[in-house]
N, C-alpha and C positions, 0 to 999 in steps of 0.2 A: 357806563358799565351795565347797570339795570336794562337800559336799552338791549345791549349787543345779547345780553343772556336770552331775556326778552324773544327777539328778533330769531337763536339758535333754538329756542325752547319751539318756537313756534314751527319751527322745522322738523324738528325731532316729531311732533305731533304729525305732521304731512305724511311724512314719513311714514309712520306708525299706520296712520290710516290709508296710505296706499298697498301696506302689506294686509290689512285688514282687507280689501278690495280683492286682492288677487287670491287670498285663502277664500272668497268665497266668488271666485274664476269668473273677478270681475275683471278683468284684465288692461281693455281702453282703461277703464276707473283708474285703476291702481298705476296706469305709465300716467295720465295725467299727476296724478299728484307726484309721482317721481320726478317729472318733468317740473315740477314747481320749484321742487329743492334744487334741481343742478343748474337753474337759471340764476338763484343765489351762489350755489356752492357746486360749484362744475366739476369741482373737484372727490365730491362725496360717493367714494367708493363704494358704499350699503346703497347709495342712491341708483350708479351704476348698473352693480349686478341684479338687483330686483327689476330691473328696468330689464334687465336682459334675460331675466328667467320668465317674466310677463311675455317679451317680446315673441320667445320662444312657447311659449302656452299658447300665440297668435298664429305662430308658424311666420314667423318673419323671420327667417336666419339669417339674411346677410344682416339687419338691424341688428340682430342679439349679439352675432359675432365681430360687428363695429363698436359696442358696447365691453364687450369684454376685452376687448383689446387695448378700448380707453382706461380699461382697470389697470391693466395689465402694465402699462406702459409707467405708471401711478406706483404700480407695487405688484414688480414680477412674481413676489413668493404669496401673494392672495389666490390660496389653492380653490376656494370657492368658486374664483374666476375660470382659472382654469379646467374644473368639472365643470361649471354649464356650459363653458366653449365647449370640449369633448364632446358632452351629450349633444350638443347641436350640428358639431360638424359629422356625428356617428346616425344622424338622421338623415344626414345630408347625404348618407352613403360615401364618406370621406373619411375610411373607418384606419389608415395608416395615420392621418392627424389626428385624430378623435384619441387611438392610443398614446401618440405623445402626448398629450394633453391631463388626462389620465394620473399617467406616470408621473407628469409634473404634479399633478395635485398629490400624488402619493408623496415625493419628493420634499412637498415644502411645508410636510406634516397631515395631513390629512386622515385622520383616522375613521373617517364616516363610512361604513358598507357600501353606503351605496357606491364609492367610487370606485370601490373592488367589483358592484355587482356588474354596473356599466360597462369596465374595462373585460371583465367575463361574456356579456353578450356582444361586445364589440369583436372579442376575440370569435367568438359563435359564426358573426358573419362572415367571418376569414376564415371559416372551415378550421381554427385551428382547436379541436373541442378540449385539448388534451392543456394545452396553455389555460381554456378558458374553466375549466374543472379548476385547476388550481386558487383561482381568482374568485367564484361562488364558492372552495371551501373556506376562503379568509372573509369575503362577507358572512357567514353562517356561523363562522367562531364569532362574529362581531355582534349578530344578531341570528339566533339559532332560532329562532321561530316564525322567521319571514318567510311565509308562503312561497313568493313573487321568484325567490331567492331559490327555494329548492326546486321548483317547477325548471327553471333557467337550467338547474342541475339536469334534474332529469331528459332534459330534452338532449343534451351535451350527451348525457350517458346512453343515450339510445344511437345518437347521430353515430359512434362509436362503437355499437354493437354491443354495447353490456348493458344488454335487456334486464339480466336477473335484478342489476343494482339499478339498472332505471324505475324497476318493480316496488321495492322498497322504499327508493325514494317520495312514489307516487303513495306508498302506504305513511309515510310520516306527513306527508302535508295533507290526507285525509284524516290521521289521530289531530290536528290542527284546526281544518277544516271538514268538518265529514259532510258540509252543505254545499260543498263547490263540485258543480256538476261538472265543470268544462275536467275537473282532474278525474274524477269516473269515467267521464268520455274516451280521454287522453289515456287512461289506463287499461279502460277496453280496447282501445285502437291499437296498443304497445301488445295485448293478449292475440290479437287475430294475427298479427303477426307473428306469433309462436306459436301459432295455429290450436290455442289454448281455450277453444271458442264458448265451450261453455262457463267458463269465467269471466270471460269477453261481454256473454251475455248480460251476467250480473250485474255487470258494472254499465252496460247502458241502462238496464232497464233502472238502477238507483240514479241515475243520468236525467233517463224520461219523467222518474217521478216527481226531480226538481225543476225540470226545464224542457213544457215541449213543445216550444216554438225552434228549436237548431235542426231546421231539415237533416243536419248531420247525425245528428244522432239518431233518428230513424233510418236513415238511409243504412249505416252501419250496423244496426241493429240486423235491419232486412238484409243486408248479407251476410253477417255471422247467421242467421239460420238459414239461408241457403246453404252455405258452408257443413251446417247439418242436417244437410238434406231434408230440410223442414219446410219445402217450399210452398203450398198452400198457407202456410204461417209466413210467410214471408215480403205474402202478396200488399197486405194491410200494410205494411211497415213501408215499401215503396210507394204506396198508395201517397200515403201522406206524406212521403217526402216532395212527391212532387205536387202537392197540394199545398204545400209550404214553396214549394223553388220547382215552377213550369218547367224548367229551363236546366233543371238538372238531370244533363243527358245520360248518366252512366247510372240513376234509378229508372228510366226507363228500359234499359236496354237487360240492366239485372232481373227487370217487373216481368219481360221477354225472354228470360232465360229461364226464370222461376213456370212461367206455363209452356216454355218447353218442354221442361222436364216434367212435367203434369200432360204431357200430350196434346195440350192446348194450343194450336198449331196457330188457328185465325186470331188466337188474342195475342200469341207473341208475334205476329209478324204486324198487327196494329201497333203495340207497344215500338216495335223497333222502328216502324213508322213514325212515329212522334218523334223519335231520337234523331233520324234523318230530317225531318220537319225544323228542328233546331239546329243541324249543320250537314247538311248535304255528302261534305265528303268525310262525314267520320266513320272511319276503315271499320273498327269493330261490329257499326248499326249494320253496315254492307254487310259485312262477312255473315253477323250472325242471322240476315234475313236471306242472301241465298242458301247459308245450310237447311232451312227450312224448308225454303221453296227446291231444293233437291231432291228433299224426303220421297219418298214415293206415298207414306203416307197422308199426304196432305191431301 
């Protein structure tokens, strides 16, 4: 008897410290020691699905999805199981399984947000944004302060055309967060689009004060003030996008419209140069280099 307790105590330990591994995204670490316990106890469901949420941190999904099917087959209603299958087959791009999966975790009790959030961005990828709103509002009754959770929101609400409530939402998870740049980004990007450019601005330039290595966020920047015809101001902001990203064709070509419009005729037909240098037949570099070379002013 001392033995057997013994022998399960020292399992439980394995155990324990293969979850310690993977919280700190040791991952191999934490499936060995998984792999210890189900050599004794093949049958240890906790053993199972850590093995398969690891497996899946690896990016091994037919393993995680062999794993959870050994749960499953053990005890259909272990809804845990069936959220890490979802989340892995909704990676897979196998996002009508992913939702069954989902549902079943909802089904056999499952009260966690996250399984409403998942089945929300699963619905996201199926264009169906109107299903997937309802699914972020029951994760956000469940946890009303999850960033992750209103972002997913907001994107839903834009996909759908309801900017004003995409606007709001981007303003709650700033009263949250007010140091997440990418949501000032995302907010100024949501403003250029309701051609609302000088709040557009705001919000990169508190974008750029926290973060300015995202070519993106200068690149946008420099065309919201093109957008207000600020284009010698505009120039610096392309500059550095493509001093961050060569290769980013459409600040070159904007770099070539901003000294068009400055009468800068040889530097924008340089810039559109660079943009054909990077793909030969992109139709806008063409187009906007013969309107130049037409000008009679050149």
């Amino acid at each position: 008897m001392f033995k057997k307790l013994f022998k399960k105590n020292k399992y439980e330990m394995l155990l324990q410290k293969g979850l310690n591994f993977a919280k700190e995204r040791k991952y191999v670490e934490a499936i060995e020691c998984f792999d210890k316990v189900l050599e004794n106890y093949p049958n240890c469901i906790s053993a199972l699905v850590d093995k398969a949420t690891s497996l899946y941190a690896l990016e091994k999904y037919v393993e995680a999805l062999e794993c959870c099917d050994k749960t499953l087959k053990l005890d259909q209603n272990y809804f845990d199981a069936w959220y890490i299958k979802g989340i892995v087959l909704a990676v897979m791009k196998k996002y009508e399984e992913a939702l069954e999966c989902f549902d079943k975790a909802l089904e056999h009790g499952s009260t966690d947000a996250a399984v409403w959030f998942n089945k929300g961005s699963t619905l996201n990828s199926l264009g169906k944004f109107d299903d997937a709103l309802k699914c972020f509002d029951k994760a956000l009754e469940i946890e009303p302060n999850n960033t992750n959770y209103w972002d997913e929101k907001c994107n839903a609400l834009a996909d759908l055309g309801y900017t004003e409530d995409a606007l709001k939402c981007f303003d709650k998870i700033l009263k949250l967060e007010p140091l997440d740049f990418m949501i000032w980004y995302n907010k100024g990007t949501l403003l250029i689009d309701l051609k609302d450019y000088e709040t557009a601005l705001n919000c990169f330039d508190k974008a750029l004060k926290l973060n300015q290595s995202l070519p993106s966020i200068w690149f946008n920047k420099g065309t919201t003030l093109i957008n207000l015809g600020r284009f010698e101001e505009s120039l610096e902001y392309f500059d550095k996008t493509v001093e961050l990203n060569p290769n980013q064709i459409q600040a070159w070509i904007n770099k070539g419209n901003a000294y068009k419009e400055l009468k800068k005729y040889d530097k924008a037909i340089t810039c559109y140069n660079k943009a054909l240098n990077i793909d030969p037949d992109y139709e806008p570099a063409k187009k906007a280099k013969e309107e130049i070379l037409s000008l009679d002013s050149l």
